[in-house]
N, C-alpha and C positions, 0 to 999 in steps of 0.2 A: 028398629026405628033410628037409634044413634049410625047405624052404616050408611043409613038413605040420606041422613039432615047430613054426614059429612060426605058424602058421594054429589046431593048437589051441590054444599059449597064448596067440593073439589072441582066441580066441573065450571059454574060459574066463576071461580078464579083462572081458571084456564081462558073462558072464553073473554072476561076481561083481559087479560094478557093478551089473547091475539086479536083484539078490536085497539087496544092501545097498550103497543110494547114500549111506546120511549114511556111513558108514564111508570107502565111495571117496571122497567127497567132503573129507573129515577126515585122511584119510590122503594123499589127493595133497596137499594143502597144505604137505604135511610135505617134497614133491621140491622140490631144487634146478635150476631148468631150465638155469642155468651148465653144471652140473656134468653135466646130462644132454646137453647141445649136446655138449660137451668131449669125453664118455666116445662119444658116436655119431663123433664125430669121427675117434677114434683106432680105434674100430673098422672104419669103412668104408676110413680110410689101409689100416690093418693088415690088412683082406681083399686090397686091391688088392695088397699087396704080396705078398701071398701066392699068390693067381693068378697073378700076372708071375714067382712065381720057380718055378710048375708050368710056365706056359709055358716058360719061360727052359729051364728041367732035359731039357725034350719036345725041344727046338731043340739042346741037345745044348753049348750056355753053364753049363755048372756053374761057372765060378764067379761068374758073374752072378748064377744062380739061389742061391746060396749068401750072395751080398750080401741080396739081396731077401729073403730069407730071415731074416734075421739081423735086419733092417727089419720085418717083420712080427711075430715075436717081441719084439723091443723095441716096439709097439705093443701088443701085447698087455698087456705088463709095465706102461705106462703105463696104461693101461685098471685091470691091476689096481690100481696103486696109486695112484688116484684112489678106485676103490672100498672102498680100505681107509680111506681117511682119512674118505669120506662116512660109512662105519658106525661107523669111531671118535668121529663126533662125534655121530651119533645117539645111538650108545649111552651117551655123557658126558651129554647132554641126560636122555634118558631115565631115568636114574640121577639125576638132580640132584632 
């Protein structure tokens, strides 16, 4: 299910791009690829850790799974707030 929901919003960012390139072109200018590196970062941590604490919970390590667990939530939480600070500064910008 998570291959198809990112397969179509792979594909509809594509076909936004070639219905309007000056726009994609104008608008990616506007990403931070720091902040995108960062943000993939903490996501692909925070999957792993997520998997390891289903495996962990299946092997019958609850509180393993419950560590790892706990790790992947606090990835998550960084993830979001990253993403808060990147739209608080957009939107400071934007306003200006």
């Amino acid at each position: 299910m998570e291959l198809f929901t990112f397969s179509v919003a792979l594909i509809a960012f594509m076909v936004s791009a070639k219905n309007a390139p000056e726009a994609f072109h104008a608008s990616r200018l506007l990403l931070n690829p720091i902040d995108g590196v960062i943000n993939t970062v903490f996501l692909l941590t925070s999957g792993y850790f997520m998997a390891s604490s289903v495996d962990r919970f299946k092997r019958g390590d609850n509180k393993k799974a419950h560590r790892l667990l706990i790790l992947a939530m606090f990835g998550g939480l960084l993830f979001l707030a990253l993403k808060s600070v990147e739209y608080h500064e957009k939107f400071n910008t934007a306003s200006s």
